[in-house]
Structure formats: structure tokens, C-alpha cells
C-alpha positions as CSV (number, residue, x, y, z in Angstrom):
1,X,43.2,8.2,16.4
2,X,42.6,8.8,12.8
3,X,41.9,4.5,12.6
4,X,39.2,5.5,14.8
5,X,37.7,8.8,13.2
6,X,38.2,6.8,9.7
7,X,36.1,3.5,11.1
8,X,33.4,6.0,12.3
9,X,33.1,7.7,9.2
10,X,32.6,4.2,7.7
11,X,30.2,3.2,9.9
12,X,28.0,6.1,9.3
13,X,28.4,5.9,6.0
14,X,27.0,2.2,6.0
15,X,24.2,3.5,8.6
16,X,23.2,6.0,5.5
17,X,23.8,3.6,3.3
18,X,20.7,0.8,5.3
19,X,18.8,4.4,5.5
20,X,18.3,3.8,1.5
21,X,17.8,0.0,1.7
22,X,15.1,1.3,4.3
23,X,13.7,3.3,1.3
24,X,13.8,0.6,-1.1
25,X,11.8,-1.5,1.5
26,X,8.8,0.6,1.6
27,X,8.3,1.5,-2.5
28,X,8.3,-2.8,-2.2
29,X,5.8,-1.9,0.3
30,X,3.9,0.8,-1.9
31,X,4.5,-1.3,-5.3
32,X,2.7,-4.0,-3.8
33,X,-0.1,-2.4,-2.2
34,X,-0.6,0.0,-5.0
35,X,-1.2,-3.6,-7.3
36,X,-3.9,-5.5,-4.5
37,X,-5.5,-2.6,-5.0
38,X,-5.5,-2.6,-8.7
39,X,-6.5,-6.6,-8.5
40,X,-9.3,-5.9,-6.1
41,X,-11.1,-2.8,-8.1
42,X,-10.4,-5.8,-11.1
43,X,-12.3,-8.1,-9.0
44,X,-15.0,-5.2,-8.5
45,X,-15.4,-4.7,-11.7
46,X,-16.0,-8.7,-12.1
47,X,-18.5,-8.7,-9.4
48,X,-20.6,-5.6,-11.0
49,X,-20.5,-7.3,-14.5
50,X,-21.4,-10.5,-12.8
51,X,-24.6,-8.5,-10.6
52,X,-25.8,-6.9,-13.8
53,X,-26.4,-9.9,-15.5
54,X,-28.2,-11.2,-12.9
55,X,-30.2,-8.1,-11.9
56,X,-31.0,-7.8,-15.7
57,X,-32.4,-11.5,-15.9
58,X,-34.7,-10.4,-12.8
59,X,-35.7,-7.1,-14.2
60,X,-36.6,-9.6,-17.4
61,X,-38.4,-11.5,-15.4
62,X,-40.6,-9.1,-13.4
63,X,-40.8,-7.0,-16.7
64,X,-42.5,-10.2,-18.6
65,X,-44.9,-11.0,-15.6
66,X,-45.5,-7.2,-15.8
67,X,-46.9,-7.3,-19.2
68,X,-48.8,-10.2,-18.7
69,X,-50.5,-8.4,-15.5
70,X,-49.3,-10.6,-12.4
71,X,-46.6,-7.9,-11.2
72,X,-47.1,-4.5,-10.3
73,X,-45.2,-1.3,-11.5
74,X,-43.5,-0.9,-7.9
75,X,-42.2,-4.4,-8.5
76,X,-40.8,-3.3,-11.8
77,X,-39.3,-0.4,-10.7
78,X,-38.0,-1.9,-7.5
79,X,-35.8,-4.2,-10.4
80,X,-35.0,-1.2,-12.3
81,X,-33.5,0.5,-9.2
82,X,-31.5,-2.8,-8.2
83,X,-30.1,-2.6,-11.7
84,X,-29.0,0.4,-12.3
85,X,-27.3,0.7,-9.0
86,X,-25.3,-2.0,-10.0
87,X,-24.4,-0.2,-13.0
88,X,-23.0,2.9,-11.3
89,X,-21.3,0.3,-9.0
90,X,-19.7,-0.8,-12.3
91,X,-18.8,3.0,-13.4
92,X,-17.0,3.1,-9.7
93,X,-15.0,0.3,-10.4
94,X,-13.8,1.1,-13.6
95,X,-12.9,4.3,-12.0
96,X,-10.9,2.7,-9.4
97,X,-9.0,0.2,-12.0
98,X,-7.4,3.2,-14.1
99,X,-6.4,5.4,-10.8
100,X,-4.8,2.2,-9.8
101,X,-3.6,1.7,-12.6
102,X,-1.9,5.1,-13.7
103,X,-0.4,4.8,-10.0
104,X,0.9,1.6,-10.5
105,X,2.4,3.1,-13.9
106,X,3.6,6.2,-12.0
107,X,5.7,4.0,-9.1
108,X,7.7,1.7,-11.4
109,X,8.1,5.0,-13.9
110,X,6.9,3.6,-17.4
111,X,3.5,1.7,-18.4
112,X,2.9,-1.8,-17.6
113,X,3.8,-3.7,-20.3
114,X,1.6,-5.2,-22.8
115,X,2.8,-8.9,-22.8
116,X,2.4,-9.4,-19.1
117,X,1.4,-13.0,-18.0
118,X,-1.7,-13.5,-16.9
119,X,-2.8,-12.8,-13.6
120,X,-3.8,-15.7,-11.8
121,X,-6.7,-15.4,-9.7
122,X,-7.5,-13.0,-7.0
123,X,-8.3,-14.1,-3.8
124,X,-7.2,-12.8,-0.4
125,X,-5.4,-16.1,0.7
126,X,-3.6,-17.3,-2.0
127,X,-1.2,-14.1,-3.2
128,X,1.2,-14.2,0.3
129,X,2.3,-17.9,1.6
130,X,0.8,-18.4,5.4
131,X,3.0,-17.3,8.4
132,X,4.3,-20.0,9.9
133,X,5.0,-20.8,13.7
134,X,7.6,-20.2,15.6
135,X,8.8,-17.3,13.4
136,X,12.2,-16.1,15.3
137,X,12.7,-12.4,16.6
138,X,16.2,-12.1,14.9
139,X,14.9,-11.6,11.9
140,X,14.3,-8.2,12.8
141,X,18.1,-7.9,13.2
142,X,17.9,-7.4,9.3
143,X,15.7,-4.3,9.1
144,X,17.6,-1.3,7.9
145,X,16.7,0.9,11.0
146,X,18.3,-1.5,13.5
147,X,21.5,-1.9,11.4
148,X,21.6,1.3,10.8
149,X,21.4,1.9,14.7
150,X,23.9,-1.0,14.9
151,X,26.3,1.3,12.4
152,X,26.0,4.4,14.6
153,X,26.6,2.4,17.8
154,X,29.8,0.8,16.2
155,X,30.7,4.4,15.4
156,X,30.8,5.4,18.8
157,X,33.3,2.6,19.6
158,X,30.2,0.2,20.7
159,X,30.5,-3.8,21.2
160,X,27.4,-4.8,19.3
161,X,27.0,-8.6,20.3
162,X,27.4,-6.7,24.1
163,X,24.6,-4.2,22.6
164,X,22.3,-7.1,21.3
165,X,22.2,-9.2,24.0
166,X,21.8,-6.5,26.5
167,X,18.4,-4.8,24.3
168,X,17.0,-7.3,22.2
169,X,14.4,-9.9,23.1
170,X,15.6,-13.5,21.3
171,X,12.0,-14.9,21.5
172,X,8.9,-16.7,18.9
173,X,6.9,-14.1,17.4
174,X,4.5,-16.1,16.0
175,X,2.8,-19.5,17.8
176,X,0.6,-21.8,16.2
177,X,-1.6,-20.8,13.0
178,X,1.1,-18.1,12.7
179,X,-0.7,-16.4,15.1
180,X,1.0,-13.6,17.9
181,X,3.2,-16.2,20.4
182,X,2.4,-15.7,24.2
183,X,6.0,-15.0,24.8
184,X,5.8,-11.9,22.3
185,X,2.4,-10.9,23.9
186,X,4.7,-10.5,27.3
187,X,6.5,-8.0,26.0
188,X,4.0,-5.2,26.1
189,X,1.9,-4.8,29.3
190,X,-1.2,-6.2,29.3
191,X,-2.9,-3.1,30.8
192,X,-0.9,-0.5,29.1
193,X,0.4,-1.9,25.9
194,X,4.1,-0.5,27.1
195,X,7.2,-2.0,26.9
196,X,8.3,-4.2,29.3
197,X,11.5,-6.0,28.4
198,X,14.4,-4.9,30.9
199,X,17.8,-4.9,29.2
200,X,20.5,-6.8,31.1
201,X,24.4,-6.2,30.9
202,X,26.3,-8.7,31.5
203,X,29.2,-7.1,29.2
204,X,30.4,-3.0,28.8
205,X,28.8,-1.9,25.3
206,X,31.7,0.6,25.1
207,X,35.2,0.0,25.0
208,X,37.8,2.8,25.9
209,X,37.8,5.3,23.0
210,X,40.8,7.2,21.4
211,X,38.6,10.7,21.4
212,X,40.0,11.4,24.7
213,X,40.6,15.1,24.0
214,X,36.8,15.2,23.7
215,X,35.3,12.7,25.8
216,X,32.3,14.6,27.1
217,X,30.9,14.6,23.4
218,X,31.7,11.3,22.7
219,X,30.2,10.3,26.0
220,X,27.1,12.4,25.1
221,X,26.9,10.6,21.4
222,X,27.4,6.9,23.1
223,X,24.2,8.1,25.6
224,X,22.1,9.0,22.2
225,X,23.3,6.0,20.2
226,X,22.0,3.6,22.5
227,X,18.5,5.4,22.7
228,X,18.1,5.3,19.4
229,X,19.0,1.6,19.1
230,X,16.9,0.9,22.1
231,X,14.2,2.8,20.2
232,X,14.5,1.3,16.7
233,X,14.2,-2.1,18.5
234,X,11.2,-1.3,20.7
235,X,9.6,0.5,17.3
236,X,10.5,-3.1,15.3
237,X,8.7,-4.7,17.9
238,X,5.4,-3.3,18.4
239,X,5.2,-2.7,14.2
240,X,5.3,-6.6,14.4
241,X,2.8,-6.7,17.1
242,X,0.5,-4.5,15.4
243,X,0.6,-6.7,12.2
244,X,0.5,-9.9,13.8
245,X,-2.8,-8.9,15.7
246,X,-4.2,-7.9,12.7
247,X,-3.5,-11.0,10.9
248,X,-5.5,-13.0,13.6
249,X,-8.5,-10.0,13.7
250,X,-8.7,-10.2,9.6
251,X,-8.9,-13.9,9.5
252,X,-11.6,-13.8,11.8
253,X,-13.9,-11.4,9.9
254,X,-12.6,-12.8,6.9
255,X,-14.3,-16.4,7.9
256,X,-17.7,-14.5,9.0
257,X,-17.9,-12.7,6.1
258,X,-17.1,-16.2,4.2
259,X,-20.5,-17.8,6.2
260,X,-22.3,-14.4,5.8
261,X,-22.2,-14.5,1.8
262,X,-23.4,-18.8,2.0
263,X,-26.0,-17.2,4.2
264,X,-26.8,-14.0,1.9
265,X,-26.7,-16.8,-1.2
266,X,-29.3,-19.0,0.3
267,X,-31.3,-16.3,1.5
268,X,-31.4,-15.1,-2.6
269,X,-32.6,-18.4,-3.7
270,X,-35.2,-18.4,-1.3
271,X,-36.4,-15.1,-1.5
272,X,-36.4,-16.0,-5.5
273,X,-38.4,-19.5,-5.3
274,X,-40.8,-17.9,-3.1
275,X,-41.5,-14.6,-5.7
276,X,-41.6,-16.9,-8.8
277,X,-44.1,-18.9,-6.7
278,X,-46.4,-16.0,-6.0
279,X,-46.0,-16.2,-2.1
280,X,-43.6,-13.3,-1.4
281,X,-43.4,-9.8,-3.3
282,X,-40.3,-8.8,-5.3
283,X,-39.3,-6.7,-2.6
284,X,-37.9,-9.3,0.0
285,X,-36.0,-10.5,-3.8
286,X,-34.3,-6.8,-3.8
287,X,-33.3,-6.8,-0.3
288,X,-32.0,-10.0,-0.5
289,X,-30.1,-9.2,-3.8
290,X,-28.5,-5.6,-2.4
291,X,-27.5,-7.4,1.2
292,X,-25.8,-10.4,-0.9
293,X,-24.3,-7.8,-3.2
294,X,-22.8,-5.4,-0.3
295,X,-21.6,-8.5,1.3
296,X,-19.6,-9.4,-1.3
297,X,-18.4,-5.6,-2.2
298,X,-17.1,-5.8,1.6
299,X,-15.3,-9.1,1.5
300,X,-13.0,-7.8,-1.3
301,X,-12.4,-4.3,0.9
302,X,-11.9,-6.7,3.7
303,X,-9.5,-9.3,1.1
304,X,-7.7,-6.0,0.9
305,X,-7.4,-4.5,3.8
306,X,-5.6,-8.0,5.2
307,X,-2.9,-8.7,2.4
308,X,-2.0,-4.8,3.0
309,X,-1.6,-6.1,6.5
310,X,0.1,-8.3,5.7
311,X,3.0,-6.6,3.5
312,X,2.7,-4.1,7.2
313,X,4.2,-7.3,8.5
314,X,6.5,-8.2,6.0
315,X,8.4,-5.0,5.8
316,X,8.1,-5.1,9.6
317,X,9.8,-7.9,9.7
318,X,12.7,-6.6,7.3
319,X,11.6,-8.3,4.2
320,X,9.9,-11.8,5.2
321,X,9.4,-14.1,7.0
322,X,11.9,-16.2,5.5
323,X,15.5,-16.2,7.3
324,X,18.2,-15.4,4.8
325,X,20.8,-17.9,4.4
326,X,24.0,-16.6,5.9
327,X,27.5,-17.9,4.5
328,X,30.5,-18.6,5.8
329,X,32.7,-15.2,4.8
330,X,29.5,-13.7,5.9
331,X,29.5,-14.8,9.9
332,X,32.7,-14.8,9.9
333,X,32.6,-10.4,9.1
334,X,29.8,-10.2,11.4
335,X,31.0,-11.8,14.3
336,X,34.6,-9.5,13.9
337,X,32.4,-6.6,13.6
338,X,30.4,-7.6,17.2
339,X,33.8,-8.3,18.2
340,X,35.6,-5.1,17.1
341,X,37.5,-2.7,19.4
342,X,38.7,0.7,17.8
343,X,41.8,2.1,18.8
């Protein structure tokens, strides 16, 4: 009896103990998100320098042909208002730089130091390697919430390779292009986007325990142990889901927004040849400079918004996508623990 209230205590400690390795997964998780968005209000900033020079060389240019009487005042203060939006656009990214900044400074608890390497460049596919296919389901079996229910089930006197087989889906998660894999789509009703994996028992979970001066409460705690692992699993599941559909919905808007800004670009020159040529006014050049402008302002929101994603599916996925070599004195403990019956 006091083997078994001594190997439960253990095992909640260790289910504590993947409680703070859960922690330490998400301020990854907030470190990392809290520096895109420090490297895309950088990249802001480099797009509003780069829009100022180039609405300044058109407010040159209207301004000359204004003295010399071919433009009209609208015209010139039609490049005056381009301009100087693009200067508070500038003032907004500055702003954003230093709040990400300081909260970059305030999450790793001192200032970023001075001698850091330079940053290579920003771009939204090049920070995160690609997901590949065929990306197994047991890596979720190394989150913290599912060991940690696998510690709480062991401290109930639970079998866990019985537990495992019986709740968890051994499946691809990811097919080609790293995309969701039909077999993972299956799991959630089309319909109803509920669970629909049946558990199967083809062993008893729970062996006979030694509590049995208090075997309606260790009945009762078996019952909520397997909820909760049968919950932390489901949860695992559909966060992985969730981020692998947004990986495929991102890289779809990301490659419109990719042949919007060629077509934004072209549209500029055109609109540019055509005013310098006297056939068009200055206005179709402002329109055409503010769409190009906003196009690019939302292709670095959107660059964001899809490598946050993607850390949603790396700490979904328990830290990767990359399975962890196991060693020998390693499978060797885990498969005694599966194997384990308390007395």
C-alpha cells in the first residue's frame, strides 16, 4: 500500500512537473511571436522609408511641371497628400518597432543586447522550415498536457500503452505540401466539425489497486483521469487541425497577394508613363500609388499573421515537427512505465 500511495505521489509530481514544461512551451510561443512582430513593424518601417522617397520624387515631379504651368494645383496637392500619408505611416511604424521592442525586452527580462548578429532578412517563408508530409500523430504524445494526463492516469494505477492504444488515433497529420492529410480530416465530422474517433479496448486500462479500503474514490478518480486524457488528446488534435488549415488558407492569400502587388506594380508604371506623357491626370498616378502601397502594408500583416500560425502549430504539436531522437535507456523506461502494475 504505501509502494502505491508513494508511486502516485510521484506521478503527480511529474504531471506538475510537464504542467511547467507546458509553461515554458508557450513564453517559446510568446518570445517568438512577440519578435515577427518586432521584424515586421522593421519591415514597415522599410517600406514607409522606401514609399517616401518615391512619393517625394513624384511630388518633385508634379511640383516642377507645376511651376512651369503644365500641372494644376489639385495635381500638386493630390502629391502632397500621398506624401505625407506615407509619412504618418512611417510615424506608425516607428511606434510599433519600440512597443515591440520594449516587449521583447520585457519577456526575456533585460535589453536586447547590443552586439547581436545581424538579422537576416524578413520574409514570411524563409524564418520556419516547410512542413513536411506525412508528419506522424505521435508526436503529440510529447506535449506536456498529454503526459501530464499520462502521469495522473499512471497515478490511478492505469496501463498507459492499454490507455494509448484504446484513445489515440496513430495516423498522418499532414499529406502532401504539408498540407491537413485526409485521414486527419476524418477525424472531425465533416458536418459538425465533432470528434469522431471511437476508442477501442482491446486491454483493461486499470489493473487491481491496493486502495481497497477506498475503492469508490479511487474508482471515481480512474473515471476522471481518463476524461481528462481523452480530453487533452481530442484538444491536441483539433489545435493541430486548426493550424494546419490555416497553413493551407495563408498560403493561398499569401500567393494572391504575391500576383496582386506584380499587378499593383505594373499598374504604377503605367499610370506613371501615361501622366508624364500628358494622357492621364496625376490622379489615376495616386490611386495607383495608395492601392500598391496598402497592398504591400497587407502582405506583411498577412507574412505575420501565417508564421504566428505557424508557431500555433508548433507548440500544438509539442515543440516541432521534428521527432525527437529516443535512446535506448530511454524506451527501455518508457515501455516499463506502459507496462507498470502498482501493488
Amino acid at each position: 500500500k504505501k509502494r502505491s500511495l508513494s508511486q502516485a505521489a510521484f506521478e503527480q509530481y511529474l504531471a506538475t512537473d510537464e504542467a511547467r514544461k507546458s509553461m515554458q512551451l508557450e513564453l517559446i510561443g510568446q518570445v517568438s511571436s512577440t519578435y515577427f512582430a518586432w521584424r515586421t513593424a522593421q519591415s514597415s518601417q522599410d517600406l514607409a522609408h522606401r514609399t517616401i522617397d518615391a512619393y517625394q520624387r513624384s511630388y518633385d515631379l508634379v511640383n516642377r511641371r507645376f511651376q512651369a504651368g503644365v500641372a494644376s494645383g489639385l495635381e500638386l496637392n493630390q502629391a502632397r497628400t500621398t506624401l505625407e500619408g506615407a509619412k504618418a505611416a512611417l510615424a506608425a511604424a516607428n511606434r510599433q518597432v519600440q512597443l515591440a521592442s520594449n516587449a521583447l525586452d520585457l519577456l526575456i527580462g533585460q535589453q536586447q543586447p547590443a552586439n547581436l548578429p545581424a538579422a537576416v532578412p524578413f520574409e514570411a517563408n524563409n524564418l520556419i522550415d516547410s512542413i513536411p508530409a506525412g508528419v506522424p500523430s505521435t508526436l503529440l504524445l510529447r506535449r506536456p498536457d498529454i503526459i501530464a494526463a499520462e502521469h495522473r492516469l499512471k497515478s490511478a494505477n492505469a496501463q498507459i500503452g492499454a490507455a494509448r492504444a484504446a484513445f489515440f488515433p496513430t495516423i498522418s497529420l499532414t499529406g502532401l505540401l504539408g498540407t491537413i492529410s485526409p485521414q486527419f480530416s476524418d477525424l472531425f465530422g465533416r458536418q459538425t466539425e465533432t470528434w469522431t474517433f471511437n476508442p477501442t479496448l482491446s486491454l483493461p486500462i486499470f489493473t487491481a489497486g491496493a486502495l481497497r479500503n477506498s475503492l469508490n474514490v479511487a474508482e471515481v478518480r480512474k473515471e476522471i483521469a481518463v476524461l481528462d486524457y481523452e480530453k487533452a488528446i481530442q484538444n491536441a488534435f483539433r489545435e493541430v487541425s486548426d493550424a494546419l488549415a490555416g497553413e493551407a488558407s495563408y498560403k493561398e492569400q499569401l500567393d494572391a497577394l504575391r500576383a496582386q502587388q506584380s499587378a499593383a506594380y505594373q499598374s504604377l508604371n503605367l499610370s506613371e508613363q501615361r501622366y508624364e506623357a500628358g494622357i492621364d491626370s496625376f490622379l489615376q498616378v495616386q490611386q495607383a500609388q495608395i492601392n500598391l502601397f496598402n497592398i504591400q502594408q497587407s502582405f506583411l500583416q498577412l507574412g505575420l499573421q501565417s508564421l504566428q500560425n505557424r508557431l500555433e502549430l508548433y507548440k500544438a504539436l509539442g515543440g516541432g515537427w521534428t521527432p525527437v531522437t529516443v535512446t535506448a535507456t530511454e524506451l527501455q523506461s518508457e515501455q516499463t512505465g506502459q507496462g507498470s502494475t502498482l501493488n
